[in-house]
C-alpha positions in Angstrom: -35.7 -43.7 49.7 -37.6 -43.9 46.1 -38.2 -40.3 47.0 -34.9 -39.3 47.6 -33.9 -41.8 44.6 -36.3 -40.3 42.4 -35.2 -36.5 43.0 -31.5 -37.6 42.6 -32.1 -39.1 39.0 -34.3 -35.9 38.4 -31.3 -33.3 39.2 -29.3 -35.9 37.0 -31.4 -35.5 34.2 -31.6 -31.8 34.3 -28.2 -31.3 34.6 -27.5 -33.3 32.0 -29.8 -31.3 29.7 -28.2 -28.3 31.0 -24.6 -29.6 29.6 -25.9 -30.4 26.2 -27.7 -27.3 25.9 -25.0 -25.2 26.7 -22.5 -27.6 24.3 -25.1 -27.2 21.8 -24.9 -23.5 22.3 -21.1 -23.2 22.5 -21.2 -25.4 19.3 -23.6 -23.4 17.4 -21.3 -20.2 18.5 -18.3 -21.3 17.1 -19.8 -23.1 14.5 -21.5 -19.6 13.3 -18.2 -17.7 14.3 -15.9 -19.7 12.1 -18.4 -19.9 8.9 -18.0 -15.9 9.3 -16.2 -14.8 5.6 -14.7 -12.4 7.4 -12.7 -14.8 10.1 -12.3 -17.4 6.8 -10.3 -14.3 4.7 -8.8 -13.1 8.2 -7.3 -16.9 8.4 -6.2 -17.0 5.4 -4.8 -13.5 5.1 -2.9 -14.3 8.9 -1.5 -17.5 6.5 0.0 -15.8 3.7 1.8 -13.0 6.0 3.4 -15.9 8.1 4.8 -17.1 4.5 5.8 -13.4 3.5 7.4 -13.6 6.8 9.4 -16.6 6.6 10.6 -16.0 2.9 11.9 -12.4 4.0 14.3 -14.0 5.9 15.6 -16.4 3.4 19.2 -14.7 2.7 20.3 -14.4 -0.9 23.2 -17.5 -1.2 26.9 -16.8 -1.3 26.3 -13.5 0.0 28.8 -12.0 3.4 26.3 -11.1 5.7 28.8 -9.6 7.9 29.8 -6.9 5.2 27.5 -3.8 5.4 28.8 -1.3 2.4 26.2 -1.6 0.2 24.4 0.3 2.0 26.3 3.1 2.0 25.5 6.2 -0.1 22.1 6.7 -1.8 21.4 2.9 -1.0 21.0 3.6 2.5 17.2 5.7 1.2 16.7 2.3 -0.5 16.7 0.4 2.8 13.7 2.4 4.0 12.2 2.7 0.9 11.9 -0.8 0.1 10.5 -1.3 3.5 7.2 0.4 2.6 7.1 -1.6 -0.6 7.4 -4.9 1.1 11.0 -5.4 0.7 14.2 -6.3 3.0 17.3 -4.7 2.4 18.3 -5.6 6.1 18.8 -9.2 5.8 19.1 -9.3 2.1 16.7 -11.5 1.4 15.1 -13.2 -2.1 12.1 -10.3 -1.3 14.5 -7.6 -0.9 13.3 -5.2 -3.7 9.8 -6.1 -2.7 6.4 -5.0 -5.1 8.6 -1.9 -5.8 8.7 -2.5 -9.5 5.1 -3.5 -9.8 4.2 -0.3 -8.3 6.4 1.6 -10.4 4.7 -0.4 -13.6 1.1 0.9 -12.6 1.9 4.4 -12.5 4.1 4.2 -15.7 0.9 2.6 -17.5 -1.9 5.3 -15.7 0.7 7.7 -17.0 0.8 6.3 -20.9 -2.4 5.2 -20.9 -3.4 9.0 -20.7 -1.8 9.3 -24.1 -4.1 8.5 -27.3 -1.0 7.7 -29.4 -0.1 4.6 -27.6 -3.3 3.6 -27.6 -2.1 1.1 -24.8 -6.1 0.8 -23.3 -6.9 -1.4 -26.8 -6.7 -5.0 -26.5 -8.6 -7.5 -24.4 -7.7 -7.5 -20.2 -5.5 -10.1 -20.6 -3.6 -8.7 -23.1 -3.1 -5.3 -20.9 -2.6 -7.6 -17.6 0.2 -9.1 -20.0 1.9 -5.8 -21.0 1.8 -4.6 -16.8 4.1 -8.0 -16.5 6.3 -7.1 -19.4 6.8 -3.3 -17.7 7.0 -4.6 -14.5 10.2 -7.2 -15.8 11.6 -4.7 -17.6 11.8 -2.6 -14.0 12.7 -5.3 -11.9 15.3 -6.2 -14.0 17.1 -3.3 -13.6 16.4 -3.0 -9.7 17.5 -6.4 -9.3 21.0 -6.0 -11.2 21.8 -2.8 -9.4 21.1 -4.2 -6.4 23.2 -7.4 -7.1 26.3 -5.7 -8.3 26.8 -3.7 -4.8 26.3 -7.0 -3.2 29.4 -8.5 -0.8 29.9 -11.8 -2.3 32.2 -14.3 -0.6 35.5 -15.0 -2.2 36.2 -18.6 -3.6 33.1 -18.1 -5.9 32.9 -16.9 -9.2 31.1 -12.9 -9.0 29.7 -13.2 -12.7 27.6 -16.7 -12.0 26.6 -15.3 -8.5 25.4 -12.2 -9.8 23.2 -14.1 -12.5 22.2 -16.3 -9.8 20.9 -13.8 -7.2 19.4 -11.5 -10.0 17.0 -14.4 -11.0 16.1 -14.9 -7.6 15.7 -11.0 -6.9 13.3 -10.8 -10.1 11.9 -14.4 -9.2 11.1 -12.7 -5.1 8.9 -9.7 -6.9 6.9 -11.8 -9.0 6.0 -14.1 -6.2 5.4 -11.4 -3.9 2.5 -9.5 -6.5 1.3 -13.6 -7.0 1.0 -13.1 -2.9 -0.9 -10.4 -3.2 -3.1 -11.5 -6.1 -4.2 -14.8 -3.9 -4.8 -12.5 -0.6 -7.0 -10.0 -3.1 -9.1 -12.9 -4.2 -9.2 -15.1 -0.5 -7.9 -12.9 2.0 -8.7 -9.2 3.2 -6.7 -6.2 2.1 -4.9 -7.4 -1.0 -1.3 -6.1 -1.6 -2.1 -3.9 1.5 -1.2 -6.5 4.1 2.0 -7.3 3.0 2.9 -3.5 2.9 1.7 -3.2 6.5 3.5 -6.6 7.5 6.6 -5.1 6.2 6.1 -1.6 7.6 5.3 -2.7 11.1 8.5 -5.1 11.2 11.6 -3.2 10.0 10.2 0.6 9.6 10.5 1.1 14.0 14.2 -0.4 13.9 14.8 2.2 11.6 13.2 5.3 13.1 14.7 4.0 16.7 18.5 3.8 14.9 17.8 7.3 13.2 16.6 8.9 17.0 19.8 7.1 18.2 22.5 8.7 16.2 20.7 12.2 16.1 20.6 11.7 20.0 17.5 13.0 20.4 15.8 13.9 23.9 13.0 12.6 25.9 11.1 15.6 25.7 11.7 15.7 21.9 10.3 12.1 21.5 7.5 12.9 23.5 6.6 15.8 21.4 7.0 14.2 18.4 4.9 11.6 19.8 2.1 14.2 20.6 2.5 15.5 16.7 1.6 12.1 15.8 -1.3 11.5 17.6 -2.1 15.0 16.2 -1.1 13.6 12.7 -3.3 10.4 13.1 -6.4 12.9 14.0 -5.8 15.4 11.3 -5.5 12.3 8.6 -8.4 10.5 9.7 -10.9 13.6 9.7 -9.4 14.0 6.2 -10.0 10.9 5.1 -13.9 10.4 6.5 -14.4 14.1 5.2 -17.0 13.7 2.2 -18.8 15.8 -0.4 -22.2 14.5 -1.1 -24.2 15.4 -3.9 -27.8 14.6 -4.3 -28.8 11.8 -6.8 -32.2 11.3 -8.5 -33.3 7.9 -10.2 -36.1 8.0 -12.5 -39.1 6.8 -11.6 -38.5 6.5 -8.1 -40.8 8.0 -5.7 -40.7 7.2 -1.7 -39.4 8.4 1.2 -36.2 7.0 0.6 -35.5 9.6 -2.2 -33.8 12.0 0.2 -31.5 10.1 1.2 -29.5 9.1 -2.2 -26.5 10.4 -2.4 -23.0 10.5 -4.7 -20.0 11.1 -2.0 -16.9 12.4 -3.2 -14.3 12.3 -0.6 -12.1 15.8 0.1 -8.9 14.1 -0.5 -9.7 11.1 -3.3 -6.0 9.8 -3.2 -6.1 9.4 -0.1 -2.5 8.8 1.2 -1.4 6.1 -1.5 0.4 9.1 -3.2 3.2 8.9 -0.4 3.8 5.5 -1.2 3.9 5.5 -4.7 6.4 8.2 -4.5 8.7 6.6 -2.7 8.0 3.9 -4.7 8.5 5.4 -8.3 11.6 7.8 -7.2 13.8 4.5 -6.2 13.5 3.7 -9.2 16.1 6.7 -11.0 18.0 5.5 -7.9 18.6 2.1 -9.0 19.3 3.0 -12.2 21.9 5.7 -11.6 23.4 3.0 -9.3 23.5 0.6 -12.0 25.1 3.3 -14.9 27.0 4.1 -12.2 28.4 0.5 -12.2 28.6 -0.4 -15.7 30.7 3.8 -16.3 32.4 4.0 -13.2 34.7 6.5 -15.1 31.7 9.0 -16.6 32.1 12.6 -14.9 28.6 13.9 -16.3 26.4 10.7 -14.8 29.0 11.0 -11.5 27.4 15.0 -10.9 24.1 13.9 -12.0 24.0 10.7 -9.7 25.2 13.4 -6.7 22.6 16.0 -7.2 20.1 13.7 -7.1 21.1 11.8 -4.2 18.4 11.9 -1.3 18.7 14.8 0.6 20.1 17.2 -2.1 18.0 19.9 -3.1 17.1 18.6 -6.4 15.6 15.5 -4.7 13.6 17.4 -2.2 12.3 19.5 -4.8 11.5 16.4 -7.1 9.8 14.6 -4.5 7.3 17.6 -3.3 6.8 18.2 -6.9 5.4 14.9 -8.1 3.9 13.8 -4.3 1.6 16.8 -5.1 0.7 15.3 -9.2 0.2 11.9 -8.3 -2.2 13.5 -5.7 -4.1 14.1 -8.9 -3.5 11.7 -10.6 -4.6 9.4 -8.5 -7.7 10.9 -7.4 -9.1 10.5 -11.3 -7.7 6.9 -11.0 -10.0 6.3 -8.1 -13.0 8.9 -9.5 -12.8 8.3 -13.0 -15.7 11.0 -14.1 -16.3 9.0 -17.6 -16.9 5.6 -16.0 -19.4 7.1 -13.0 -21.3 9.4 -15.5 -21.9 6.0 -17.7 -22.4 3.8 -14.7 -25.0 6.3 -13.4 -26.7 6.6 -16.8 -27.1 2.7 -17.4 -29.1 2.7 -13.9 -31.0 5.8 -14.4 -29.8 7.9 -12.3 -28.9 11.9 -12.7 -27.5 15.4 -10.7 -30.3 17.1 -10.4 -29.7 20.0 -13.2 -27.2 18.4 -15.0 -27.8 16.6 -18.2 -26.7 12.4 -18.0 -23.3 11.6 -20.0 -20.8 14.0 -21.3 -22.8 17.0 -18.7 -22.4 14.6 -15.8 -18.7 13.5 -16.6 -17.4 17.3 -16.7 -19.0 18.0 -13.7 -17.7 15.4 -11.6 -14.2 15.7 -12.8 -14.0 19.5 -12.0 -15.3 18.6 -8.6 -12.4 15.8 -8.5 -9.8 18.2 -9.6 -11.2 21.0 -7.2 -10.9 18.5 -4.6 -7.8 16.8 -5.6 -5.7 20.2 -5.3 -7.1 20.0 -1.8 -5.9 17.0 -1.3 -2.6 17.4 -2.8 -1.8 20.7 -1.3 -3.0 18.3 2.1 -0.3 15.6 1.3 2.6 18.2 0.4 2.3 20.0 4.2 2.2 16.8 5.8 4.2 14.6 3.8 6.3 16.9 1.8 6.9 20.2 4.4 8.9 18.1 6.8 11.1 17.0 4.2 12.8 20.6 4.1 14.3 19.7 7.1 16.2 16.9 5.0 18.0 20.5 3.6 19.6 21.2 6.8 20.4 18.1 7.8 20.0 14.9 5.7 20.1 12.8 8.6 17.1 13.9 9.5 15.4 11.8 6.5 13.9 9.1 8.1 12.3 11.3 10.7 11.1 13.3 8.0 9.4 10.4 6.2 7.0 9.9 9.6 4.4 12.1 8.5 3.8 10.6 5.5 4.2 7.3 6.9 1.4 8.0 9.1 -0.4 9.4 6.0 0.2 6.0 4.0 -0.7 3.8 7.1 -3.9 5.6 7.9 -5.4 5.0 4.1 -4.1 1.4 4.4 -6.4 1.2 8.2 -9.2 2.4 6.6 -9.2 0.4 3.6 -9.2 -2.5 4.9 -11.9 -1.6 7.2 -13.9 -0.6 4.4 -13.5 -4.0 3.1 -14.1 -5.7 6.2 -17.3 -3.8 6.6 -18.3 -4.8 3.0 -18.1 -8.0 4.1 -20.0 -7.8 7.3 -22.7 -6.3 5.3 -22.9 -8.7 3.0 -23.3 -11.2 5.5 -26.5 -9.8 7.2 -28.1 -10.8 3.8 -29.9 -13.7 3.5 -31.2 -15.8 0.4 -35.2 -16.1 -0.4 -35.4 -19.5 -0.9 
């Protein structure tokens, strides 16, 4: 019996021993799994799109949901326009014009701050931060108001005060969309990115589905367009891992090592954030003819020039291809600025062998960046821009015709944010000295 009692309390013991070890494990696990950056900015990114979420479906007041006419006409582009840039025209929400006018504001300052005149790069970084804000109100405001005065209001309410009212909260639902997007850049993952890809995956399907509905389009079409896709997503993603590498020296280094130094310049630097910008910067005449349109119902010449450049009318197509293919290149020398890498290089010491450091080194990487941004544009306008002469034949064919370049923006979004995420990783495996 003090055997067998003995034993008993051994098997106690060790099993005992066994559960705390494997708790302690378990607990060391999660405990390491949940200190991971990575699942801290995931957490916190998964936070802010719930609140993007919710607020998209707060409904501008005094407004009849049940009336759909403002959508009618050009309007109806602005629906899935708006979409890609984080708004909601569907439920007419306070985020309904989205980071639209933000967007607009960067390229409009990329675009002046080319000029020498302006002289718009002087000042401190807060004092340019401040001037984006004052371009930015200055587009919003007019989005906003010509989105408000083709807005059903309820009767029994005065249309002046409600038109104030939901402007402010229009203008008021940008601005705290980009402060959104400034708190996920510092604490979450992805930046303005997430809320873009929030708002694509949510009401960009409804659309397509409506669009395949009234063209009535066959199984055996959507299964083919579904293969063209996949296609798509291939193409893209071989585009967008495709690098040019260029060997880098740094004085006085000499090991092994040497060989493997390298300056990567990818075959398409814009990448597919052209596409969105487009769509982003041609709403933008859109508003504002629908807003002169309002305010001089009665002027023939702005009537004719409204109509040709409705989406879907030559001119627009045209328009569109046009500058998807120059903010291709613009773009690319936002993301490879020559002048900035040929002084980064030269304050660490590093030079292309048989090419002189500064002014050498800064023409020859921007002739390599325009070589390869023509690439890349004349990439974007086959995918993105070559369907959209379909739009010429029909025009409901538009939102079909914007897939491509959906898949275009969607893919650079993907690998963005795994960029990041691997950034992150990385800098995890790094551990302190002391």
């Amino acid at each position: 019996m003090p055997q067998f009692y003995v034993f008993r309390e051994l098997k106690k013991y060790i099993f005992l021993n066994f559960l705390m070890f494997i708790y302690g494990m378990e607990g060391i696990v999660l405990k390491n799994y949940f200190s991971s950056i990575v699942i801290k900015k995931g957490f916190i990114t998964l936070f802010l799109i719930f609140i993007y979420v919710v607020c998209s479906r707060l409904t501008l007041p005094f407004i009849d949901l049940n009336s759909r006419d403002f959508l009618g006409g050009s309007t109806a582009y602005l629906a899935f326009s708006t979409a890609i840039t984080g708004g909601n025209l569907r439920s007419l929400s306070i985020l309904s014009v989205g980071l639209s006018p933000w967007m607009s504001s960067m390229i409009l300052w990329q675009m002046f701050s080319l000029s020498k005149r302006l002289n718009l790069a002087s000042g401190s970084a807060e004092i340019q931060d401040r001037r984006k804000m004052s371009l930015t109100l200055i587009i919003a405001l007019i989005q906003s108001l010509a989105l408000a005065v083709n807005l059903p209001i309820k009767d029994n309410y005065n249309s002046f005060l409600v038109l104030i009212l939901n402007t402010l909260l229009l203008i008021a639902g940008t601005f705290f969309l980009i402060w959104l997007s400034d708190i996920n850049s510092t604490m979450g993952i992805g930046g303005y990115l997430a809320i873009l890809l929030t708002s694509m995956v949510l009401y960009l399907p409804q659309d397509i589905m409506e669009s395949i509905q009234k063209l009535g389009i066959s199984m055996w079409i959507i299964t083919l367009l579904g293969i063209m896709g996949i296609v798509f997503a291939y193409l893209i993603a071989i585009f967008y891992r495709a690098r040019y590498r260029i060997p880098v020296n740094k004085i006085g280094l000499q090991s092994r090592f040497k060989r493997y130094s390298y300056f990567e310049i990818m075959l398409n630097p814009a990448g597919g954030m052209p596409y969105m910008y487009v769509m982003s910067f041609l709403s933008v005449p859109a508003y504002l003819f629908i807003l002169l349109g309002f305010i001089f119902p009665n002027h023939s010449g702005l009537a004719a020039l409204s109509k040709e450049f409705m989406v879907g009318k030559p001119l627009w197509v045209y328009v569109y291809i046009s500058v998807l293919f120059l903010f291709s290149i613009i773009f690319a020398f936002v993301t490879m600025n020559g002048e900035e890498i040929a002084d980064r290089m030269k304050k660490s010491g590093e030079y292309i062998y048989g090419i002189y450091p500064g002014e050498d080194t800064s023409r020859f990487i921007n002739r390599l960046v325009l070589r390869f941004s023509v690439i890349g544009g004349l990439f974007n306008v086959i995918m993105a821009g070559g369907p959209m002469l379909f739009v010429l034949y029909d025009e409901k064919l538009l939102r079909l015709a914007m897939i491509p370049g959906l898949f275009l923006m969607f893919g650079g979004m993907i690998f963005t944010i795994r960029d990041e995420v691997k950034a992150l990783r990385l800098n995890e495996t790094y551990k302190p000295l002391i």
